[in-house]
Backbone bond lengths (Angstrom), bond angles and torsions (degrees), N, CA, C in turn:
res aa  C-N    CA-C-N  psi(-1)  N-CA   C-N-CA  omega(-1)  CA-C   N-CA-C  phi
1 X - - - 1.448 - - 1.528 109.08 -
2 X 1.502 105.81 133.59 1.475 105.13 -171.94 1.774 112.17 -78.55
3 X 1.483 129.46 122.77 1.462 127.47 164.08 1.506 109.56 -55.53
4 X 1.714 98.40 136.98 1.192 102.32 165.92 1.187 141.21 -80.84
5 X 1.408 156.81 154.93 1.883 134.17 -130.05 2.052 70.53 -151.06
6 X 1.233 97.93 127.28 1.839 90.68 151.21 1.354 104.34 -142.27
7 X 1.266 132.62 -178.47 1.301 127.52 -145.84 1.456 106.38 -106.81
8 X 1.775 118.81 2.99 1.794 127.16 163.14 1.300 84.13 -89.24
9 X 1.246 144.41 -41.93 1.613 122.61 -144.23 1.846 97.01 -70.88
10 X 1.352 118.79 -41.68 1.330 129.98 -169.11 1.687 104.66 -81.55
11 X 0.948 110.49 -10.74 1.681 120.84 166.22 1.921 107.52 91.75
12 X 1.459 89.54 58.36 1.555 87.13 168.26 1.186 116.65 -128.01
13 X 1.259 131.56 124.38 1.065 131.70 -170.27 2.040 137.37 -110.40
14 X 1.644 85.97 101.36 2.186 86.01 -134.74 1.766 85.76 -71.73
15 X 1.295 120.44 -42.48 2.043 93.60 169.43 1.240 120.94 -44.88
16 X 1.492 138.36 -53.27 1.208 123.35 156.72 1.696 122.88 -36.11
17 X 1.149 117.35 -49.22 1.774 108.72 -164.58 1.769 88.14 -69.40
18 X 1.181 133.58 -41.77 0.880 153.07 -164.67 1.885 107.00 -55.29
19 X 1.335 115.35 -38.45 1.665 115.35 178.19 1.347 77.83 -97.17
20 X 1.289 153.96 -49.95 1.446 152.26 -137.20 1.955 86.22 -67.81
21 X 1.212 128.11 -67.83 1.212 127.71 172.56 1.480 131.75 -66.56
22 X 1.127 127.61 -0.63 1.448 138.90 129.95 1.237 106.99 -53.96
23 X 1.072 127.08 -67.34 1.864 136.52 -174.13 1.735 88.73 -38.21
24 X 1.148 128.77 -59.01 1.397 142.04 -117.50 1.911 90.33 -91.44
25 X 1.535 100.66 -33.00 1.536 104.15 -155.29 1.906 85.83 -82.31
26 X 1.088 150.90 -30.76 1.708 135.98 144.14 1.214 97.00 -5.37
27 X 1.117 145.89 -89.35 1.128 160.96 -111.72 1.787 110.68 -66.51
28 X 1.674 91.59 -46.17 0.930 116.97 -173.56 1.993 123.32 -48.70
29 X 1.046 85.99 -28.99 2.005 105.67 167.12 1.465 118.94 -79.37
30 X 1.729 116.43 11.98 0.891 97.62 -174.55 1.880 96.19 -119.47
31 X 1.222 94.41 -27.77 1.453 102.57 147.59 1.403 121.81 9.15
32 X 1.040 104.25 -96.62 1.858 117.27 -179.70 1.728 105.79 -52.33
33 X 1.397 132.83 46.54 1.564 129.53 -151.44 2.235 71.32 -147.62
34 X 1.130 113.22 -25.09 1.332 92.90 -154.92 1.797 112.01 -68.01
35 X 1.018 96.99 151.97 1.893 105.57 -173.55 1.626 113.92 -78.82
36 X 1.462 105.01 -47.07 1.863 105.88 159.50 1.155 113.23 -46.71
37 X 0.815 148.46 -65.46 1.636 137.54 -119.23 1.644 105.51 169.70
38 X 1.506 94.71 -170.38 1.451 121.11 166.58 1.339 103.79 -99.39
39 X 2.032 119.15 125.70 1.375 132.53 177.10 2.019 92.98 -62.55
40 X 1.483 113.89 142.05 1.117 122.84 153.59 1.294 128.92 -108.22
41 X 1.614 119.24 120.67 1.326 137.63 -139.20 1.437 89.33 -98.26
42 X 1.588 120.76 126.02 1.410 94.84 163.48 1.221 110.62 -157.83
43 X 1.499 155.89 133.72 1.217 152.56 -102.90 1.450 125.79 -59.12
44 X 1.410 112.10 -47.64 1.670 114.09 167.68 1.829 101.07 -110.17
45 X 0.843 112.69 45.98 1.640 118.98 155.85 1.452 109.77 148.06
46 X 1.702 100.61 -165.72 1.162 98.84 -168.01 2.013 96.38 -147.98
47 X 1.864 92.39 140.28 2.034 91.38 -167.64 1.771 91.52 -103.81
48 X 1.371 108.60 159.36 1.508 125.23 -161.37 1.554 82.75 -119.67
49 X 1.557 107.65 133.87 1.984 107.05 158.57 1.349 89.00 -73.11
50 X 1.373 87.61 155.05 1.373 113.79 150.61 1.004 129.55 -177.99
51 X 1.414 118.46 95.73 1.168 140.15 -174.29 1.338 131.96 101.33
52 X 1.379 132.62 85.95 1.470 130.20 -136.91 1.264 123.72 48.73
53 X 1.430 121.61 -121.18 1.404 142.80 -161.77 1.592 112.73 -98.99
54 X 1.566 108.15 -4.77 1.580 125.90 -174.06 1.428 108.35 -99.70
55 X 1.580 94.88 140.26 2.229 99.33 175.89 0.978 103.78 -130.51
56 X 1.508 120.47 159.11 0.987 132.06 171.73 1.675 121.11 -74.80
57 X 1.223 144.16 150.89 1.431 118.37 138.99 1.367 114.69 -134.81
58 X 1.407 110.21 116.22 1.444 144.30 150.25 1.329 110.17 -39.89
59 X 1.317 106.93 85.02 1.849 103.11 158.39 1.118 117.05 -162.14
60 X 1.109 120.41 127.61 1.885 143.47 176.26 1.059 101.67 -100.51
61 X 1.776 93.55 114.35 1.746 127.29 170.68 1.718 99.98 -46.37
62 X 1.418 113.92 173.36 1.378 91.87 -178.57 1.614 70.50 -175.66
63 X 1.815 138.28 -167.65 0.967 139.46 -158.33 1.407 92.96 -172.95
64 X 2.052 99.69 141.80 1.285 109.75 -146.50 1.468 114.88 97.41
């Protein structure tokens, strides 16, 4: 019989990630501060210029 796996038993804790990304959306006003360019917003994240015609993208895999 297969054990069941949920994502507290393995030690994740989605109310925590959950204020952790509230915390995170502040952030978001600081945005318009960047020296390249204009940040491009786009549905599961967001890419930073930097440096000519090149962006960055900032994103941590995460589960769930």
């Amino acid at each position: 019989m297969s054990r069941k796996i949920t994502y507290a038993a393995v030690g994740v804790d989605r109310e925590l990630r959950a204020e952790a990304k509230k915390a995170l959306r502040l952030l978001k006003s600081t945005y318009r501060f960047s020296c390249y360019g204009e940040i491009v917003q786009l549905p599961f994240g967001n890419v930073f210029p930097f440096r000519g015609d090149c962006y960055l993208d900032l994103v941590i895999e995460g589960v769930g």
